[in-house]
N, C-alpha and C positions, 0 to 999 in steps of 0.2 A: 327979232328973235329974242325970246326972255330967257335968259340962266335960269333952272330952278334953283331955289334954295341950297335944296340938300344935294345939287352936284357942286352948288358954291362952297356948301360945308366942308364938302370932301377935299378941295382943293385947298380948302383953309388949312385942315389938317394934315393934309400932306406938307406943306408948306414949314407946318408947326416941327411934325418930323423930322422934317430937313433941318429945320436951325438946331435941334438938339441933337442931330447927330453930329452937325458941324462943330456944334457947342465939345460932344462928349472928344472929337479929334483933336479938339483946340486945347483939350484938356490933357490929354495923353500926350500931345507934341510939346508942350513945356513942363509936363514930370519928367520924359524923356530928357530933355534940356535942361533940368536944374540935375537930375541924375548926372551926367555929364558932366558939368560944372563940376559937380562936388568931385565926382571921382578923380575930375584934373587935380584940383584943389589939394585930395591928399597924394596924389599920386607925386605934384609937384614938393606937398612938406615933405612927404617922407626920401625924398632925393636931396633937399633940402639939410636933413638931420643926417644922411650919410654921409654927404660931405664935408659934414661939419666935425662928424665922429665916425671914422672910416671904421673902426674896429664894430661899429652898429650892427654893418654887412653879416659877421659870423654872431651876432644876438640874436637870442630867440624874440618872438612879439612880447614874452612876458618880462624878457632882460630888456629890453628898448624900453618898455613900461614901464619899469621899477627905475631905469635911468634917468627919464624924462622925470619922472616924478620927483625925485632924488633933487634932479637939477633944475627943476621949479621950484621945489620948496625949500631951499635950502639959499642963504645967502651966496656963499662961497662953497662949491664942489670941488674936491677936488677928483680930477678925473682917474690918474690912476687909482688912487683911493675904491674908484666906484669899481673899475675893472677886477681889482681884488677880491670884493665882493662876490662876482660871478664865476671867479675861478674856485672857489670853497667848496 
């Protein structure tokens, strides 16, 4: 019994379909997974910097921001100093 061609063809291409669907899963299952990753990643800094500066907890995102920044760029911070700041 001979295969024709063009029902070989067809099976090629289904075949073709399949791997890039596997392909387009494989792809979404680790955006999913680096998604995750990252979001532990801050979830864990940001637990991180509140226990490091309890007072963090009642900052707004823009007071934790101007903190951070304050206390990376600056040799020596002083913290009450900074707290002053957001009380003004």
């Amino acid at each position: 019994m001979k295969i024709r061609f063009s029902d070989r063809l067809g099976g090629e291409k289904k075949k073709i379909r399949q791997f890039e669907n596997r392909e387009k899963m494989l792809r979404q299952k680790l955006f999913k997974e680096e998604r995750r990753t990252r979001s532990h990643r801050l979830i864990v800094r940001g637990a991180v910097f509140e226990s490091i500066v309890p007072e963090a907890k009642g900052m707004t995102n823009e007071e934790s921001a101007t903190f951070l920044r304050l206390a990376l760029t600056r040799q020596t911070v002083l913290i009450p100093y900074a707290f002053c700041i957001f009380s003004l």
